[in-house]
N, C-alpha and C positions, 0 to 999 in steps of 0.2 A: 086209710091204709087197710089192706084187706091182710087176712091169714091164708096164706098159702101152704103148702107142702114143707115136712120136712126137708133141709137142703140135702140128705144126701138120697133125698126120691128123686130128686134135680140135679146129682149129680151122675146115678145109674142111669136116667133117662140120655142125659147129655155124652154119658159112652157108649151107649145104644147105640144113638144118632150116628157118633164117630167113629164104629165098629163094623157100623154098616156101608162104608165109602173107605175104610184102611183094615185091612186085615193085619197089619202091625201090632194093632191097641192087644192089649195084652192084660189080663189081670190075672192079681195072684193074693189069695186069699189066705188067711190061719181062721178056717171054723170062723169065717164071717160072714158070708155068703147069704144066708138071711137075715143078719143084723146090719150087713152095708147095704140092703137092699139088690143084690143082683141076683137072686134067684133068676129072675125070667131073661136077665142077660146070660149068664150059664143056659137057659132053654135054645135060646135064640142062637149065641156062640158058644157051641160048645168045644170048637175047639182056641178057643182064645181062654179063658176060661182055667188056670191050674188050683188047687185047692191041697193046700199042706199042712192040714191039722192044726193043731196048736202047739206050733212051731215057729216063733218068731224071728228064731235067727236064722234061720235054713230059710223065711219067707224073702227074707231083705238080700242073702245070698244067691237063691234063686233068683229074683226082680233084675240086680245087679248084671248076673251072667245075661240071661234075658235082652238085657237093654243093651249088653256089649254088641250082639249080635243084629241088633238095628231095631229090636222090637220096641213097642213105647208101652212101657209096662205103668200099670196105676198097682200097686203093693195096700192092701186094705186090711186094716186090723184095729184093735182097741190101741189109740191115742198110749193109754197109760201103761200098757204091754209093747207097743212097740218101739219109742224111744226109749224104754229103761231096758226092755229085755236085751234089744237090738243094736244099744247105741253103738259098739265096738263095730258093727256090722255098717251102721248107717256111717261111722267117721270114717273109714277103712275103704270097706267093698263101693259105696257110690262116691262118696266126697270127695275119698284120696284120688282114687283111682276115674273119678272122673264119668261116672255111669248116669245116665239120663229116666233117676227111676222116681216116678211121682210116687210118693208117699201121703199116702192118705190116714187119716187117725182120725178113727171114727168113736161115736162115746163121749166126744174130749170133756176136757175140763170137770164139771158135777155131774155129768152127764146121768150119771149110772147110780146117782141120790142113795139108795137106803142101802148101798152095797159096800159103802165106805170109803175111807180110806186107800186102802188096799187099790182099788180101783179108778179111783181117780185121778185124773191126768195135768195138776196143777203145777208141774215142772216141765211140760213138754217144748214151751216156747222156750225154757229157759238154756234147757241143754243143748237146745238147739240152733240158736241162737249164736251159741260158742262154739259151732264145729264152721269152719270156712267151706265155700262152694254149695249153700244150699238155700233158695226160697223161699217162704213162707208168705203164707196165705192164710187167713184168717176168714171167710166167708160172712158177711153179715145177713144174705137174704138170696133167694133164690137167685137172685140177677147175678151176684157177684159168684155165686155157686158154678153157673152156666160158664161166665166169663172166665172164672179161674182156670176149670177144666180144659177148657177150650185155649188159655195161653200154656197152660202146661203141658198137652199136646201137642205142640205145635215146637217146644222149646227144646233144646240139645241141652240143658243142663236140670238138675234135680229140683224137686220140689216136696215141704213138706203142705201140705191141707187138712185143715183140720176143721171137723163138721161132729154137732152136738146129733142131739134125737129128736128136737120139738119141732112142731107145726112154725116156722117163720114168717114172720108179717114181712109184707112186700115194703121196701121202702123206696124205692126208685124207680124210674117209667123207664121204659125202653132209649131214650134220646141220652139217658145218662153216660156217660163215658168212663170203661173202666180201664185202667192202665197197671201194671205190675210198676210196682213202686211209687205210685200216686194215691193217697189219700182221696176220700170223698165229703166233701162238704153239705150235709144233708140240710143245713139250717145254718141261718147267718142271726148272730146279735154281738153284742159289746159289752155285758159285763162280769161272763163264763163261759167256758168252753168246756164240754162233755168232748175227750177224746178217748174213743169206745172202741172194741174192737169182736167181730164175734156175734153171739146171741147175747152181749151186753147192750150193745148199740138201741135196740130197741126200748130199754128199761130207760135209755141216757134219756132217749128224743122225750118219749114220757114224763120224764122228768123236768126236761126242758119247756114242755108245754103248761105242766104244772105252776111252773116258777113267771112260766110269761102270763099268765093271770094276776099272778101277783106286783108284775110290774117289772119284772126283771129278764132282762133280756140275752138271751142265749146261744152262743151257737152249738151241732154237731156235728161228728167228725166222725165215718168211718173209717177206721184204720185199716183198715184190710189187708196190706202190706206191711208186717212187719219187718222184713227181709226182701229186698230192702225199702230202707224205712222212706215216708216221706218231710225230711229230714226241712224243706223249704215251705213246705204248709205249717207246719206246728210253729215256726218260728214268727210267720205270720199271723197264726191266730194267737199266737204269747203277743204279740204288737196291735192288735185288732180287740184283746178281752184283756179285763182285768186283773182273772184268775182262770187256773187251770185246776181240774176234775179228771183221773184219769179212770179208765173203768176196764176191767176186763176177768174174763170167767179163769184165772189163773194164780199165781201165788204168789205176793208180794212183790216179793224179789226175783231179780232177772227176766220178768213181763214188761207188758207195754211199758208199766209205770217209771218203771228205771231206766230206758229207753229215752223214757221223753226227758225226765230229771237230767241224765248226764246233758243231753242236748244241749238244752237249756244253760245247764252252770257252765256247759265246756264256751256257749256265746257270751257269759255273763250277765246272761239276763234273768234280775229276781222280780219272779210274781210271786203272789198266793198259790201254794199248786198243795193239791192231796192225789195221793193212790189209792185208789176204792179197788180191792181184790182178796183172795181167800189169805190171810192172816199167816203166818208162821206157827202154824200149830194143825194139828190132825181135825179134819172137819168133824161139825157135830153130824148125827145121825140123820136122815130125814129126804124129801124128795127135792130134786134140783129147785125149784122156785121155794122151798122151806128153806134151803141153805141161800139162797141169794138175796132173800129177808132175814135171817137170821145176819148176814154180814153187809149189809145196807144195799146190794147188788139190785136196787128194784126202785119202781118208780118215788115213791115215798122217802127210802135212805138216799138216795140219790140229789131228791132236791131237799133234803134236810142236811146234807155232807156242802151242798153248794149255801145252803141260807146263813152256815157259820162261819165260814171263809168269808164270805162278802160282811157279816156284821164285822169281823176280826178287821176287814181291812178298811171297813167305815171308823 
């Protein structure tokens, strides 16, 4: 696997591309503009191109009116600023009302390491999750960064995406197939399933690689669709593994992990399953990969969360 680009250097790039054949594409920023990466798309389009402070609810207002009028607006702001500042805005102005505005949340999850609490975005999947008429997208590598962008363009309903700040390992060639609402199978085995979603995906496979030395065999899952979910893969690999590992850069509750749980009890099927995610409590201090060793979010906790499941169930 090689290290590629931050996803969202691959995601300015890929509204360049698209900005440059539709003069629709539309963005609208709060004071992000260098942290989402479009400076040079602001050079390029400058009249696509709006910038409104730090102003979250006026951003999602604007995007909304925007998109009524046929433009295909991308809305770019801090993850953990813009579904808490904006939620009234994001259930109301696009949801209710039906507006075709990609929401991007950028920073997401630990993103933003030694800034705290305050700042991170470990409720974003959850809140959102609970409002009806909207998307999600969880990016795990440039590929799917490219692909997102490029279905949510294209789409007459909302979307939210959400993209961290680190350099992404490539995980999939070009032949790979990505689908809104389809899970991706990066690795087959029988007797755990890492189902990841994000910049956790990478920590899973690791993990998995670690544990197939030892003799145990594994498979991965990126999730990338959480909204909607791929509700006919997971059921599959609960019939195909032993146990289930669910992993994601997010907060306990109302993430993937709960997600796949109801799934699950609602077909009545018991495996081994854990949810590896940020705990019910304010994170400790420290930089994104300090916190994701600190809450076993890494390759090490990861196959030590899978090696006591499998002894529990020997």
């Amino acid at each position: 696997m090689n290290l590629g680009q931050p996803n969202l250097k691959t995601f300015a790039k890929t509204l360049e591309k698209l900005a440059k054949i539709d003069s629709d594409i539309m963005v609208v920023t709060s004071d992000s503009r260098g942290s989402g990466k479009l400076v040079n798309f602001g050079e390029e389009y400058p009249e696509q191109i709006v910038e409104v402070g730090i102003a979250e609810q006026n951003l999602v207002g604007m995007s909304a009116g925007l998109a009524s009028t046929g433009k295909k607006v991308f809305a770019v702001s801090p993850s953990c600023f813009l579904t808490a500042r904006s939620l009234e805005q994001i259930k109301n102005d696009i949801c209710y009302s039906d507006n075709p505005v990609n929401l991007i949340g950028i920073s997401a999850g630990v993103s933003y390491g030694s800034l705290g609490s305050t700042h991170h975005s470990t409720h974003d999947l959850a809140v959102l999750r609970a409002i009806n008429n909207i998307n999600i997208l969880v990016p795990a590598d440039n590929f799917e960064t490219e692909k997102s962008i490029e279905i949510a363009a294209e789409s007459e309903e909302p979307f939210f995406i959400r993209f961290g700040k680190r350099p992404m390992y490539d995980l999939h060639d070009s032949k790979t197939k990505f689908r809104l609402g389809k899970g991706i199978q990066i690795k087959n085995g029988k007797d755990l399933a890492f189902v990841a979603t994000g910049e956790t995906v990478y920590p899973a496979l690791k993990a998995a690689e670690k544990l197939e030395k030892e003799g145990i065999s594994c498979s991965v899952v990126s999730m990338h669709s959480i909204k909607p979910f791929d509700k006919e893969l997971l059921l599959e690999i609960a019939s195909s593994c032993s146990a289930i590992v669910t992993v994601e850069e997010h907060g306990i509750y109302g993430g993937l992990g709960e997600l796949c749980a109801a799934i699950l009890m609602e077909e009545g099927i018991n495996i081994p399953f854990k949810i590896v995610g940020i705990p019910d409590e304010y994170t400790v201090t420290g930089a994104q990969m300090e916190i994701f060793e600190h809450y076993g979010i890494s390759e090490e906790g990861l196959a030590e969360t899978a090696l006591k499941i499998i002894r529990l169930r020997v």
